[in-house]
N, C-alpha and C positions, 0 to 999 in steps of 0.2 A: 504493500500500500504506500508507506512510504517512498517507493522511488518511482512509483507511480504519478504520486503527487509533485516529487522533481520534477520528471519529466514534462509535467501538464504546465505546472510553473517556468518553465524555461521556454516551452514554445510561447507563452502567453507573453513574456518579455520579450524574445524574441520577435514578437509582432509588431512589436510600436516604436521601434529606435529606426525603420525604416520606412518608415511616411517622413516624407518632404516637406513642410510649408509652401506656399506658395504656385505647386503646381496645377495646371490645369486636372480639376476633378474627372476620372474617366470611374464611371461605374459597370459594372457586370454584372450577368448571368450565368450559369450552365445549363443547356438545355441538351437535347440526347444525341449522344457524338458531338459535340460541340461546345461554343463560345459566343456569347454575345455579348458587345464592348459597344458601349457607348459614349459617345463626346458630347460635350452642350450642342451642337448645330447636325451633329450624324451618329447613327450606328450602325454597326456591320456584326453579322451572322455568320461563323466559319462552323461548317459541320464535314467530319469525314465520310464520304457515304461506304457502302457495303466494297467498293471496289479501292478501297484508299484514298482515294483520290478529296483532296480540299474543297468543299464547294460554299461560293460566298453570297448572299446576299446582304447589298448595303444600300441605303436611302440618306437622305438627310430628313432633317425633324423641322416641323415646318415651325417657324419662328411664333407664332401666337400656342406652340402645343400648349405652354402653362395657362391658357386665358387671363383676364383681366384679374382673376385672384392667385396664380403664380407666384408671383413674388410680395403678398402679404403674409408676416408671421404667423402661425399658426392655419391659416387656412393654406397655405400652399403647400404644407405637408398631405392632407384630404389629396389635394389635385395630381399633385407629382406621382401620389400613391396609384392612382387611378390607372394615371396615362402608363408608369412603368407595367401595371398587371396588362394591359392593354397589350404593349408591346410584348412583354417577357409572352404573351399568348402566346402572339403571334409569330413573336421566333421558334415559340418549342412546335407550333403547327407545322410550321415549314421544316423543323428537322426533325418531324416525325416522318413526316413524307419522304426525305433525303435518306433518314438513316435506314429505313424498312425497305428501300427499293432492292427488287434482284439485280437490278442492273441500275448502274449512274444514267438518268434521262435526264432531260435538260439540258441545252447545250449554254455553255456560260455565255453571257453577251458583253461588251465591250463594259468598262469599267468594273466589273467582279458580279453584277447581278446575276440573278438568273431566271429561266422562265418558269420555276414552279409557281404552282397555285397561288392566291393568298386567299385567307379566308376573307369572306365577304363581313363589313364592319358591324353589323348585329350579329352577327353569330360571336365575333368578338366577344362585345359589350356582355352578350346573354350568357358567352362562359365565363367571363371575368363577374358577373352579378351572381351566376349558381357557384362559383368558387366563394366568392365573400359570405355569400349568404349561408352557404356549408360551413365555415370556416367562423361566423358568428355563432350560430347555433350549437355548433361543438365545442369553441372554445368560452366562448360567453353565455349563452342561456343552460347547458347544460350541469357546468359547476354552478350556477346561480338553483337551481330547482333540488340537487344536492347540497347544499349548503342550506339552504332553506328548510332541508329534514332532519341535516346535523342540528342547527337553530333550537331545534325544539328543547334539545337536552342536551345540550353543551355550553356550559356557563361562559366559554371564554367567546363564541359566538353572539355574547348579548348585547352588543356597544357595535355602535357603526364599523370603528375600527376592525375590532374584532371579527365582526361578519364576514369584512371583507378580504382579512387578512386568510382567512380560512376560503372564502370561494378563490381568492388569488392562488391559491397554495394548491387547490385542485386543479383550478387551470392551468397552473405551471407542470403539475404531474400528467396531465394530460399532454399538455405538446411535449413534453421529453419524450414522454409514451409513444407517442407518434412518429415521432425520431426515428427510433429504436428501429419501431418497427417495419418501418421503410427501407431503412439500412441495412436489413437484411436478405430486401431483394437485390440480385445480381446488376440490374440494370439501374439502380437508385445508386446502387456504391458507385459505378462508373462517371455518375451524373455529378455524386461527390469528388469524384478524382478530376473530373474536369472544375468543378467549383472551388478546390485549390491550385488549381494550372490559371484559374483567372486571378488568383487573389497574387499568386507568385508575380504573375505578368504587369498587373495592378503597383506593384511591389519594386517591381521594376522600374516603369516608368515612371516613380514618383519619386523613388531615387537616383532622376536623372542619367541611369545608364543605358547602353547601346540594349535595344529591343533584342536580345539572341539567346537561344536554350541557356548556355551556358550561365549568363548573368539570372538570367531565372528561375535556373533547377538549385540555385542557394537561396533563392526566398523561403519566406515563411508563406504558409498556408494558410496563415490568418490576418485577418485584415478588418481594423476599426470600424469602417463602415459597411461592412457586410449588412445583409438584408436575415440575417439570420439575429443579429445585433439589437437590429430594429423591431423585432418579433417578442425579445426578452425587453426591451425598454417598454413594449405595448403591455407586455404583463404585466412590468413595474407600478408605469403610471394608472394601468386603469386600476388598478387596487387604492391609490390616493384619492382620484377622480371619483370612483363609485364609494365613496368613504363620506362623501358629500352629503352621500342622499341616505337618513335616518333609517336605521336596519328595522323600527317599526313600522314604517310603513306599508301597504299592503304589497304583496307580490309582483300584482300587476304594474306599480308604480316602478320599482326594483327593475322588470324588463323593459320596460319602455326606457326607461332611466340608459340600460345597455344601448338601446339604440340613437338617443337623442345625444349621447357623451362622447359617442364613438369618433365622428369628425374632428372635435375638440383631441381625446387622445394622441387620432394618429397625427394632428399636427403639432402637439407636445413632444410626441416622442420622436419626429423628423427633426425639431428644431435641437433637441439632444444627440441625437446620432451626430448631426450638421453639425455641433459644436464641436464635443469629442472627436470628431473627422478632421476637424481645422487645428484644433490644439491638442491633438492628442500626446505632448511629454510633458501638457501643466498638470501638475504635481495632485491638484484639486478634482481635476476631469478623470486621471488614471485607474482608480478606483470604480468609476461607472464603465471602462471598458472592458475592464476585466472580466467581468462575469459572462458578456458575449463573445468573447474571444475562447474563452473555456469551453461555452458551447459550441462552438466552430470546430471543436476538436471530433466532434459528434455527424457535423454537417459537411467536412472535407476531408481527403481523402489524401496520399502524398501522390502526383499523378506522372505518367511516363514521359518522355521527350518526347514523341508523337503528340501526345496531348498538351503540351505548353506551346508543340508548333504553330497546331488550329488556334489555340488562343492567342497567338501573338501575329499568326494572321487578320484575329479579328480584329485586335487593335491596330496593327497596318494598315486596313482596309477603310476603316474608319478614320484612321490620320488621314490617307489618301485622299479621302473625299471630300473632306475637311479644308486640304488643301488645294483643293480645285477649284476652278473661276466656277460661279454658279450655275448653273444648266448643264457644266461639267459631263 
């Protein structure tokens, strides 16, 4: 146990002495066989398909994506959240398609696109709405209706705090549970091994060195702003947030409460990640990184050189496009 607990504390240091100041924020994905990398103006899609072979798709992001509430605090955590489930879809649709082919189809077209599918924008919308709405219901109403029956007869459940300290605690048990248990399909660990080939990559580039395996197979596999990060902050906060609303109140009140807090949250816990992202060696902030950085040990994988290639292709693909006169 104990060298276990070494080990866990050395990758977690290990994480944070190599984020940059000051560079351009590149965020990611892993979706299946692949990398998704994005820049504030573009992202690019690198999935290996069934034949080896790299295949890209890359766009730019159209300049009003954040709308007129974007860059207000607290609400353009809500918006950002949105548009990335949007895109992260829409990427893993395309490298579903990519990775399950018997044969590589699609021929790449100039600049790294290519002509698979895309899905059409409500079908979008309606799986990023049944992913949320799944992903409430599990994580939020069903610790709330458990918690509510410990209530009866658990004394330390009787005080707002309390109530919520305990639905927080099952909700937390709940998503490690789900961890776990994904982790041990074959195809999920792989999706981890690409989710540390992005964060190495990630790692790279904010350490200002040359984009090549070699600088990137010595990164670490965890990374501040991860979106796994931002999952454990949402747990954090909503246990403060729903601490608000009096544990005697009726039930009904307690669920609606879940839904009406929920945009409040995630732009609470965007504007924490966002910090911790930007300062992550003030002495104050290192302590809220830690505990998602610990979880990252759950959600990534150490990944092969093939796999850091796709992903430093996507950041490639994406500088490229970045740098191209527009209509490019």
């Amino acid at each position: 146990m104990t060298r276990v607990l070494h080990r866990t504390w050395s990758a977690v240091r290990a994480a944070l002495p190599l984020v940059a100041e000051g560079s351009v924020l590149v965020g990611g994905q892993a979706v299946l066989e692949g990398v998704l990398m994005r820049l504030p103006q573009t992202y690019a899609v690198a999935v290996r398909d069934p034949k080896g072979v790299i295949r890209v798709r890359r766009e730019r992001l159209p300049e009003t994506a954040r709308g007129r509430l974007g860059n207000l605090p607290l609400a353009r955590g809500t918006v950002i959240l949105f548009k990335s489930l949007m895109l992260g879809v829409s990427a893993l649709n395309w490298s579903a398609e990519v990775a399950m082919e018997e044969e590589a189809g699609g021929d790449a077209v100039p600049g790294g696109a290519t002509t698979a599918k895309k899905a059409s924008g409500w079908m979008l919308a309606l799986t990023v709405a049944l992913s949320l709405g799944a992903g409430v219901l599990l994580f939020f109403y069903v610790p709330l209706v458990l918690t509510q029956l410990l209530a009866r007869s658990a004394a330390f459940a009787q005080t707002s705090l309390g109530f919520n300290l305990v639905d927080g605690g099952i909700r937390v048990a709940f998503f490690l549970a789900y961890i776990v248990a994904i982790s041990l399909l074959k195809d999920i660990r792989r999706v981890f091994a690409y989710h540390g080939a992005e964060h190495k990559v990630v790692h790279t580039w904010e350490a200002r060195e040359a984009l090549t395996v070699e600088n990137a197979r010595a990164k670490s596999t965890l990374h501040p702003r991860c979106g796994t990060s931002f999952l454990l902050f949402v747990m954090a906060v909503s246990i403060l947030i729903f601490s608000l609303v009096p544990h005697a109140w009726p039930f009904w009140t307690k669920a609606l409460a879940r839904l009406v807090f929920l945009p409040l949250i995630a732009g609470a816990s965007y504007e924490l990640i966002r910090l911790t992202g930007r300062f992550p060696r003030f002495f104050l902030l290192r302590p809220l990184i830690w505990p998602g950085l610990g979880l990252q040990l759950l959600t990534t994988r150490e990944p092969d050189d093939s796999m850091l290639e796709v992903s430093l292709r996507a950041l490639g693909e994406a500088r490229e496009l970045a740098d191209a006169p527009t209509g490019a």
